[in-house]
FIZAVO-413087 format. One line per 4 residues: number of its first residue (from 1); for each residue x, y, z of C-alpha. Coordinates in steps of 0.5 Angstrom, whole numbers, plus 500, padded with zeros to 3 digits. Each point is the difference from the previous one (the first is absolute). Layout:
BEGIN
NUM) X/Y/Z  ...
***
This chain:
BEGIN
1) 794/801/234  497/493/499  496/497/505  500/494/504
5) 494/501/505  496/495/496  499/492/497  505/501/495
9) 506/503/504  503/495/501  501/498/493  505/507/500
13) 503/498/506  502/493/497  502/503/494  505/506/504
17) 503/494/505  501/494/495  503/501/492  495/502/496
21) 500/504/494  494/503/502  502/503/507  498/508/500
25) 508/502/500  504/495/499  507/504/500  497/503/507
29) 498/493/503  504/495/496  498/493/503  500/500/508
33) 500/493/500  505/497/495  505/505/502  499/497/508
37) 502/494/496  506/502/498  502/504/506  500/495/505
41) 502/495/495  507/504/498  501/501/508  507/496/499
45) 502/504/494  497/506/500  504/504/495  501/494/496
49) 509/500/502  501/494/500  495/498/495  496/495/504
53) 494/497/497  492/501/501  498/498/507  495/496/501
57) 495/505/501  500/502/493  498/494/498  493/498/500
61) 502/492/500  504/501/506  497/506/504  496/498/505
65) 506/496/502  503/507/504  495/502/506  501/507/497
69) 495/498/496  494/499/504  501/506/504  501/503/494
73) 494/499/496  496/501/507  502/507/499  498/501/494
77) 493/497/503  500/505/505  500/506/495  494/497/497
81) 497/498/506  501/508/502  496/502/494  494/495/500
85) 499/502/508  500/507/498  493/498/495  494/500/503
89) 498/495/503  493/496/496  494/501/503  494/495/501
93) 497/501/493  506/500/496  501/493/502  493/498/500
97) 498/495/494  492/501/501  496/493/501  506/496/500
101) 502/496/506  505/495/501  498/494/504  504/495/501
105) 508/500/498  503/493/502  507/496/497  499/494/496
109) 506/496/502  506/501/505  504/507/499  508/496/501
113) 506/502/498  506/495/498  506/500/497  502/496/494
117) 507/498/496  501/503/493  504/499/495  502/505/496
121) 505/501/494  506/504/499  501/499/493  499/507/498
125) 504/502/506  507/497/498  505/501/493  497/496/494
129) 504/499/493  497/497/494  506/495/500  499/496/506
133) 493/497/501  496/502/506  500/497/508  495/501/503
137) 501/504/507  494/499/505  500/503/508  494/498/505
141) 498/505/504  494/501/506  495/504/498  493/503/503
145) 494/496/497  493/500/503  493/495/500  495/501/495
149) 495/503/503  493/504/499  496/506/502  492/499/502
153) 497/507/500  492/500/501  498/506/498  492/502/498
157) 498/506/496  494/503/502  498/504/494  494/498/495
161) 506/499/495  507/498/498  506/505/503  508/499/497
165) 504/500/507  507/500/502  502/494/505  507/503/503
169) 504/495/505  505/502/504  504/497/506  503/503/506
173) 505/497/506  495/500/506  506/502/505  506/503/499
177) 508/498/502  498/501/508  493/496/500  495/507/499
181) 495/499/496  500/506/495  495/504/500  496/501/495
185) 503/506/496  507/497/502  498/494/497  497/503/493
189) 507/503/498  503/493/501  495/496/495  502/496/495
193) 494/499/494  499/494/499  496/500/494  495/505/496
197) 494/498/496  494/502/496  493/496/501  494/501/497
201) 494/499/506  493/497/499  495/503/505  500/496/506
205) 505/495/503  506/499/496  506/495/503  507/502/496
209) 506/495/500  506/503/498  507/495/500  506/502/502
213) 502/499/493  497/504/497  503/506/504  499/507/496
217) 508/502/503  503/494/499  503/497/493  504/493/499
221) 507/500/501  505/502/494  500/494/495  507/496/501
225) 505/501/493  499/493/499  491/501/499  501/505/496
229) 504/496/495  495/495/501  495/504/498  504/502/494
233) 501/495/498  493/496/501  497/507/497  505/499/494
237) 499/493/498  492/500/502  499/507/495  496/502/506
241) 501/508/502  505/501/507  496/500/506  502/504/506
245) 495/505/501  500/498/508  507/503/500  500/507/497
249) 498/503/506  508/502/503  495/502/507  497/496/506
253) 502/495/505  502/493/498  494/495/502  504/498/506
257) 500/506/504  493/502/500  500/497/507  505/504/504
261) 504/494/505  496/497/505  503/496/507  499/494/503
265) 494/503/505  497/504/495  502/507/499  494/504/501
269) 498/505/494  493/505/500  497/498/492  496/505/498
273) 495/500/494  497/506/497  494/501/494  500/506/497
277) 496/503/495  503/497/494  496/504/495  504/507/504
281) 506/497/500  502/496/493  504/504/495  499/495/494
285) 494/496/498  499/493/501  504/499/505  496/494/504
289) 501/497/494  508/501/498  504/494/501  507/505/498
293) 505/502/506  498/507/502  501/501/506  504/506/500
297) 499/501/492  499/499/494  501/503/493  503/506/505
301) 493/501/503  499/498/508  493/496/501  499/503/506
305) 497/507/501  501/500/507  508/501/503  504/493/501
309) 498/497/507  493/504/500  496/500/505  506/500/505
313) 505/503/496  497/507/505  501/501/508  494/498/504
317) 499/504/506  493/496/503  500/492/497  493/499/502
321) 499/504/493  503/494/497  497/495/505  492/503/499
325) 502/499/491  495/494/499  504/500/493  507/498/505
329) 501/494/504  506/498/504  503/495/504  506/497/503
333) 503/493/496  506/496/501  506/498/496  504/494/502
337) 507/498/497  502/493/500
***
């Protein structure tokens, strides 16, 4: 029997529903999601009869063009939200970070969607022969991109000495489909991190300026083949070493979707900002000093002793525990589209 009533259980759950090779039993589980990838992407064929081909579904490049997808992927949700409602709820002093407070949390500059033309290369995508030289095939395509923007986030330390704390932000849609505000318990689960970093605090008042670029869940787009033989052949002619360290980490948002898509009259979101014990809370040393992307590991170790989406990860029966943490602040902001 394995046990999942606790902080890591739905580390085992994750390996029983998605393909892993470190799930309990994987001839008894197999791999939930992928398998309800492939059976509703051969709807059309179930049998294989007439040989038809993968349905969009199967593929992660065109799967989310099906509508199945989505009411897919919230079942999937669902489970784990079923088991991280059968947790405990976090209690006051477990949320607690002892003498610090946030004071302020401001946006510098405007939180703005828009859409951008861009040109990518098909290239690679089309049949090549040595023989013939190649044409260069380019299509443009609408993309979401956003505004550079940053976090001021006040925070005083009133210890008589420097704590390491944990800065997670998260954002929530203020209101649903109907125009109901969420509730707070409702509104957590749907939260999107934003960003999480390690800061070392002075005793006293401590202003932090966090950019939007230097989001820990996001990484720059997937170089084009034509940069990659540029830097090649630049590294080749120079004799200096090939530098792509910004792209070996194969997880994160591109840059550009940090910011989900805003409206004309401002799409209304809670932004949340929580400062925990990062001492408590850091896997590895030196984190506040690390320049690497590690946001959801490195060298095959989680930076974060504390599950993904902490502290909102678990159910809140009474969010005034949350709203009396001098550690939490939240407040509504707008995201406009233009």
């Amino acid at each position: 029997i394995i046990d999942i009533k606790n902080s890591h259980g739905v580390d085992v759950l994750g390996d029983v529903i998605e393909s892993s090779k470190y799930s309990p039993n994987v001839e008894y589980y197999g791999s939930l999601h992928n398998t309800a990838h492939v059976v509703l992407g051969r709807q059309g064929d179930p049998h294989g009869k007439y040989n038809l081909p993968p349905g969009v579904l199967e593929h992660f490049e065109t799967a989310t063009r099906d509508p199945a997808f989505f009411r897919l992927h919230k079942y999937m949700d669902n489970i784990f939200r079923e088991h991280k409602d059968s947790l405990t709820p976090y209690t006051k002093d477990e949320l607690e970070f002892s003498g610090v407070a946030i004071d302020n949390v401001a946006i510098d500059g405007t939180l703005e969607t828009f859409f951008e033309d861009y040109e990518y290369s098909l290239l690679t995508a089309v049949d090549d022969t040595v023989e013939i030289d190649d044409v260069d095939i380019t299509t443009v395509v609408s993309r979401l991109n956003h505004k550079d923007f940053s976090f001021n986030i006040d925070v005083t330390n009133n210890n008589d000495h420097e704590v390491l704390a944990t800065v997670r932000i998260f954002a929530w849609p203020h209101r649903d489909n109907n125009g109901i505000v969420y509730p707070f318990n409702e509104g957590r689960w749907r939260a999107v991190e934003l960003d999480r970093f390690w800061k070392q605090l002075s005793p006293g008042v401590n202003h932090i300026v966090r950019k939007s670029t230097e989001s820990a869940v996001t990484v720059p787009d997937v170089p084009s083949f034509h940069s990659l033989i540029k830097k090649t052949d630049d590294a080749l002619s120079s004799g200096s070493q090939l530098d792509l360290h910004q792209y070996e980490s194969a997880l994160g948002l591109p840059n550009r979707f940090l910011l989900p898509k805003g409206n004309s009259q401002g799409l209304e979101f809670d932004l949340v900002v929580a400062v925990t014990d990062g001492k408590a809370d850091a896997a590895v040393d030196d984190l506040h000093t690390n320049t690497k992307f590690n946001h959801y590991g490195y060298d095959g170790v989680y930076p974060d002793h504390r599950p993904h989406g902490y502290p909102l990860d678990r159910r809140v029966d009474d969010e005034r525990i949350f709203h009396d943490l001098s550690n939490f602040h939240q407040t509504v902001v707008k995201v406009y589209n233009h």
